[in-house]
C-alpha positions as CSV (number, residue, x, y, z in Angstrom):
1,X,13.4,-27.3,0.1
2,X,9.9,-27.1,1.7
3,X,7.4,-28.4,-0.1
4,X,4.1,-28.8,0.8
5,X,1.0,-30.9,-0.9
6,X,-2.5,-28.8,0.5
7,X,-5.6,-30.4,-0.1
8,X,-9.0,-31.3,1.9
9,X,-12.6,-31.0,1.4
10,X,-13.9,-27.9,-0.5
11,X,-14.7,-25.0,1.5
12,X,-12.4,-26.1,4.5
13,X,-9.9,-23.0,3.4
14,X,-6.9,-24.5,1.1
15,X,-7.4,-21.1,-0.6
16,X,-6.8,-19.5,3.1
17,X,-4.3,-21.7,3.8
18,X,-2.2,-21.4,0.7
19,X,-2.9,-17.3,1.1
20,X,-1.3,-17.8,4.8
21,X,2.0,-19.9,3.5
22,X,2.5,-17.7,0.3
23,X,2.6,-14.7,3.6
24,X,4.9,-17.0,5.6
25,X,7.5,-17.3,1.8
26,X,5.9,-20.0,-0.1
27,X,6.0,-19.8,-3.7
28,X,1.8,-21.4,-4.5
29,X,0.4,-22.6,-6.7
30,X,-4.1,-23.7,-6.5
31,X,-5.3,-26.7,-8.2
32,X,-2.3,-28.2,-10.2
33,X,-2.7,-31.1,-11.7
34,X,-1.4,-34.4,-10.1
35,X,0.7,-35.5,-13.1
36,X,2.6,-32.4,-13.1
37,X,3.8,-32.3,-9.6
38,X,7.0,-34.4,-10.3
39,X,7.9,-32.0,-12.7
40,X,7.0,-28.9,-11.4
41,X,9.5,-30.5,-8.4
42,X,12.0,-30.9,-10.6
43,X,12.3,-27.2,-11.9
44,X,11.8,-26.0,-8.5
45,X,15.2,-28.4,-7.7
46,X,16.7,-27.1,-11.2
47,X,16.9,-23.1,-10.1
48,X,19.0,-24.1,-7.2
49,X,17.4,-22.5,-4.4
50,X,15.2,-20.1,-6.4
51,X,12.3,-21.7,-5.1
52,X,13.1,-23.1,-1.3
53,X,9.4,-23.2,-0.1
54,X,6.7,-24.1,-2.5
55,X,3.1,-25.2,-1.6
56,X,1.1,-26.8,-4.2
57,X,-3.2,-27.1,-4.1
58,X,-4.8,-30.2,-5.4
59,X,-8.0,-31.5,-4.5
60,X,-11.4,-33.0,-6.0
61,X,-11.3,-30.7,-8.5
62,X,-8.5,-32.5,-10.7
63,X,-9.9,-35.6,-10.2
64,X,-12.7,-37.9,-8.9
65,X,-9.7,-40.7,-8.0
66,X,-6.1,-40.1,-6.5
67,X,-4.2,-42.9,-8.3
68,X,-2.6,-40.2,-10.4
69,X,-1.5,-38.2,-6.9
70,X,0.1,-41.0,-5.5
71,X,1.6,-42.0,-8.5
72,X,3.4,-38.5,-8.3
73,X,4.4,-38.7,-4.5
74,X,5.7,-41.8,-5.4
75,X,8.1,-40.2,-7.8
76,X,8.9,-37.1,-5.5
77,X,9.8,-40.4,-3.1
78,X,12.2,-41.4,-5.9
79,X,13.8,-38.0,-6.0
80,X,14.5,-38.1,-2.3
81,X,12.6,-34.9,-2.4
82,X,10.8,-34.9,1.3
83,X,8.0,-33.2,1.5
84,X,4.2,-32.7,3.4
85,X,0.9,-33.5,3.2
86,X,-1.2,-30.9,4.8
87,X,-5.4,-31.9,4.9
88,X,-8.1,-29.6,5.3
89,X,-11.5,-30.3,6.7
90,X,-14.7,-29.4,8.6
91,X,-18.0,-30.7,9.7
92,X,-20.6,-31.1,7.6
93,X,-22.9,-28.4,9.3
94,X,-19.9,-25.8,8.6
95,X,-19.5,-26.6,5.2
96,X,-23.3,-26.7,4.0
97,X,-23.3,-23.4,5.9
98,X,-20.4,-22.0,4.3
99,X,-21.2,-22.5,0.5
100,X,-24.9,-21.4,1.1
101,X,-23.3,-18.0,2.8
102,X,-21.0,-18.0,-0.4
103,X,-23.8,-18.9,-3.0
104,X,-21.0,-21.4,-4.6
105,X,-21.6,-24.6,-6.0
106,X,-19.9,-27.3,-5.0
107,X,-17.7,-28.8,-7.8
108,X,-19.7,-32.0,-7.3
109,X,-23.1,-30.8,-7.4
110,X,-22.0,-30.1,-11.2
111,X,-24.3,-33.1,-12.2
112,X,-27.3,-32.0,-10.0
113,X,-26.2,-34.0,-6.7
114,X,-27.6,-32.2,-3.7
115,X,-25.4,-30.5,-1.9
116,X,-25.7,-32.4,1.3
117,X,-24.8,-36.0,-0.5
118,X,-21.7,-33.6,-2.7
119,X,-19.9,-32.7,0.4
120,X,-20.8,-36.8,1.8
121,X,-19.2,-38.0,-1.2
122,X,-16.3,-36.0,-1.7
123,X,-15.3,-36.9,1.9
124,X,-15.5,-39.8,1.5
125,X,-13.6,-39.8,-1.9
126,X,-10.7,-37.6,-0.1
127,X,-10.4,-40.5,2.5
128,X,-7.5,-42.2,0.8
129,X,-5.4,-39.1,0.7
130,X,-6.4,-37.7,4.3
131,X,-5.1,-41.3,5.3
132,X,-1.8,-40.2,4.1
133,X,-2.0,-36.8,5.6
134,X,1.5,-35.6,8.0
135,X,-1.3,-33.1,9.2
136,X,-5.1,-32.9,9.2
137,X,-6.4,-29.6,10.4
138,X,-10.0,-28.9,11.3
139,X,-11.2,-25.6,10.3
140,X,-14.4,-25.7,12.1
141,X,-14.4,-23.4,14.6
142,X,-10.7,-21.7,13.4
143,X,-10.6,-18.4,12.9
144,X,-8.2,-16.7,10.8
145,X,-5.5,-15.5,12.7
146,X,-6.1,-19.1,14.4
147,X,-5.2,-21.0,11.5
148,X,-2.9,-18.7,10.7
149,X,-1.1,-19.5,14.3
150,X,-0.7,-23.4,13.3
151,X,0.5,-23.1,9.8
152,X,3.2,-20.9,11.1
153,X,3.9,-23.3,14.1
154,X,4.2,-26.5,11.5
155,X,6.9,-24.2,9.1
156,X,10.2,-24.4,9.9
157,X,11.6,-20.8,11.0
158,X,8.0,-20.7,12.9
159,X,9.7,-18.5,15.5
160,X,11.3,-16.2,13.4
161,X,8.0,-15.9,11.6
162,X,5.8,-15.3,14.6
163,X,7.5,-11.9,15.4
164,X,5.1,-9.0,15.7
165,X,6.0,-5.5,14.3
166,X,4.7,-3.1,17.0
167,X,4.7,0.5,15.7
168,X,3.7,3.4,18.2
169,X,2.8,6.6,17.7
170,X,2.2,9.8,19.0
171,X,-0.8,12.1,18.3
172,X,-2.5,15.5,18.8
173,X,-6.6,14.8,19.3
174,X,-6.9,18.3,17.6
175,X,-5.2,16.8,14.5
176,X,-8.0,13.6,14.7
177,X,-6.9,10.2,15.4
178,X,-4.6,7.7,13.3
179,X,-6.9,6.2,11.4
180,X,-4.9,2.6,11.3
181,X,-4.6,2.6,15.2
182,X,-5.2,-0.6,16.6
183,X,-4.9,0.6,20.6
184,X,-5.5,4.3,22.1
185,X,-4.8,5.9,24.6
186,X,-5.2,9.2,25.9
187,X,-2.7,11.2,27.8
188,X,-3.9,14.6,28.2
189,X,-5.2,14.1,32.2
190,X,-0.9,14.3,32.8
191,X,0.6,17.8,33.9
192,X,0.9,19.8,30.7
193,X,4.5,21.2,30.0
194,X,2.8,23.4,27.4
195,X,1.8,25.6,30.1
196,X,5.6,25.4,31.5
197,X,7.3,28.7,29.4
198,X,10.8,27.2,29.3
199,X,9.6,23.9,28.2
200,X,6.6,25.2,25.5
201,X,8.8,25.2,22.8
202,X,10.3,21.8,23.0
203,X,9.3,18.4,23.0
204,X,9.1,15.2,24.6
205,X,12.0,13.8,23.2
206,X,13.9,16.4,25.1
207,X,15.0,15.2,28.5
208,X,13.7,18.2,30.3
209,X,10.0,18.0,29.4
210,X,10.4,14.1,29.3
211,X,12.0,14.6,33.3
212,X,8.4,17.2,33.9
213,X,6.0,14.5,32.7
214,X,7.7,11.6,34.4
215,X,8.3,13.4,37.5
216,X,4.7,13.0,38.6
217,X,3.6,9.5,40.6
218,X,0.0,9.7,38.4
219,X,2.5,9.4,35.2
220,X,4.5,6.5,36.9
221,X,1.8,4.6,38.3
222,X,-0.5,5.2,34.8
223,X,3.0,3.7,33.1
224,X,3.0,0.9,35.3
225,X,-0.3,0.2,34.8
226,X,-0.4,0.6,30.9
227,X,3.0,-2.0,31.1
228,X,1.4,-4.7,32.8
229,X,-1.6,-4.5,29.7
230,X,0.4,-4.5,27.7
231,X,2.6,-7.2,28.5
232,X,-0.8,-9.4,28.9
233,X,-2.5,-8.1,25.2
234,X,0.8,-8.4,23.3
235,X,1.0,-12.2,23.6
236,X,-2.3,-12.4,23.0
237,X,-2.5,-10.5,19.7
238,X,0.7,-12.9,18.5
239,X,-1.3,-16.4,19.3
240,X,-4.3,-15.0,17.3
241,X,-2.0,-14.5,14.2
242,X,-1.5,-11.0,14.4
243,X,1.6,-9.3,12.4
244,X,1.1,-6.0,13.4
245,X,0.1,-4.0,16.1
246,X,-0.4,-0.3,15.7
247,X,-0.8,1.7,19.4
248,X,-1.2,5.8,19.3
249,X,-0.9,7.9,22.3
250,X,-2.5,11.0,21.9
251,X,-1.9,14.5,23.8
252,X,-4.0,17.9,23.2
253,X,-1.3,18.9,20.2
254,X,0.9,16.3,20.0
255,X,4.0,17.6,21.3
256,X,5.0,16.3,24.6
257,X,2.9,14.4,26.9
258,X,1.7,12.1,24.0
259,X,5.6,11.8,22.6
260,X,7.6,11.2,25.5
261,X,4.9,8.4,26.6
262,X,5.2,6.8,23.5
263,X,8.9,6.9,23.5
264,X,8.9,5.0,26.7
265,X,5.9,2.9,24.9
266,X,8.2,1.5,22.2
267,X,11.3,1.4,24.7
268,X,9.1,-1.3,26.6
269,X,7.9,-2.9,23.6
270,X,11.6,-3.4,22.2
271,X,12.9,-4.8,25.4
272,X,10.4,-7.5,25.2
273,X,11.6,-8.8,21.7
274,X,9.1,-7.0,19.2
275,X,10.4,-5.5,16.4
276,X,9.6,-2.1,16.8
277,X,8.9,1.8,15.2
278,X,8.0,5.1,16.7
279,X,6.9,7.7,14.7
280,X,5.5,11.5,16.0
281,X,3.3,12.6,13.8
282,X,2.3,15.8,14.6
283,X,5.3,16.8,16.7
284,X,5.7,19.8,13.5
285,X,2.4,20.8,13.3
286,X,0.8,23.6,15.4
């Protein structure tokens, strides 16, 4: 089993980080209290593989001391259960400037302490478990897809996880773009088989108006050139946390250019490991 103690300083994103691991599987579960970890463990244990990746939230708000917290690692010790600590933080600057953007109060500012000497005092409060920490992440200057990146790289399965779905698809401008496209691009400067009589009526996922297209050196050398972005953007996406990538080609109606680009789109995708689908959607339409 996986299990996984979050905690940190309010406002350093447990919420985001719990959001992230209940994505990557986890079963979580925000602000539990300490006492009831060992047994919450246990019925997690008793379903037998029901629940192989929990990640549990505790932080300041359950209590001002953590004797009761390390009273319940100790007995998660005792049931040779292994799990992690995960601890996150920021600056001071960031977090003043992230509860005044969110207009929340601090849950120790409930007795009038300013919010300057709250977030002083709870760090220095959340020093004892931070010491105990397997991993203390500084959310600073992380964005999401960022943090996103190392909570995936410190779960087992982090490579299976870190796949990108890639779906392509073809388009008509007449019809309007996809409106969930994440990359464009436009095909209609290629040679037009439309205007071809033999090959008006078909498409480009038959071989002889995918052979007209291709047969040109400005549709070769536009490929090549679109390959090598791609092949530089892809990775890029992936480290910034993204899960999927949605990249329309669009022709005048939809029918051949923009399809049998796409086709070789998602042949090139595939062949470089990421899972993906092609769909034509207004191959039909006229």
């Amino acid at each position: 089993m996986q299990f996984i103690i979050v905690s940190g300083l309010s406002g350093a994103g447990k919420s985001k980080a719990a959001a992230i691991l209940e994505d990557l599987g986890f079963y979580c579960v925000d602000n539990m209290p300490a006492e009831m970890i060992p047994q919450f463990a246990q019925l997690c244990l008793a379903t037998k593989g029901r629940y192989e990746k929990v990640a549990l939230v505790t932080d300041v708000r359950g209590s001002l001391t953590f004797d009761t917290l390390f009273r319940a690692l100790d007995a998660l010790d005792e049931m040779k259960l292994h799990y992690s600590i995960l601890f996150m933080e920021a600056t001071t600057d960031v977090l003043i400037k992230r509860f005044k953007e969110t207009r929340r109060l601090h849950p120790l500012m409930r007795d009038g302490t300013p919010l300057l000497q709250a977030v002083e005092r709870e760090r220095t409060l959340l020093e004892p478990i931070r010491n105990r920490a397997g991993v203390v992440i500084d959310t600073s200057v992380l964005s999401t897809g960022k943090l996103r990146g190392l909570l995936i790289d410190l779960v087992d399965g982090g490579v299976h996880e870190r796949a990108m779905n890639v779906r392509v698809i073809s388009f008509g401008f007449k019809h309007g773009l996809p409106l969930e496209s994440d990359l464009v691009f436009d095909v209609r400067f290629l040679p037009n088989p439309y205007y071809i009589p033999e090959l008006r009526d078909q498409t480009g996922l038959d071989e002889p108006v995918r052979s007209f297209v291709f047969q040109y050196q400005q549709t070769r050398d536009y490929m090549e050139k679109l390959q090598e972005l791609l092949a530089m953007t892809l990775p890029q996406y992936l480290e910034e946390g993204k899960t999927n990538l949605v990249i329309s080609v669009g022709c005048t109606g939809g029918h051949h250019r923009s399809v049998a680009v796409a086709q070789a789109i998602a042949d090139f995708t595939a062949k470089r490991g990421y899972t993906t689908t092609i769909s034509h959607r207004d191959i039909g339409r006229i």
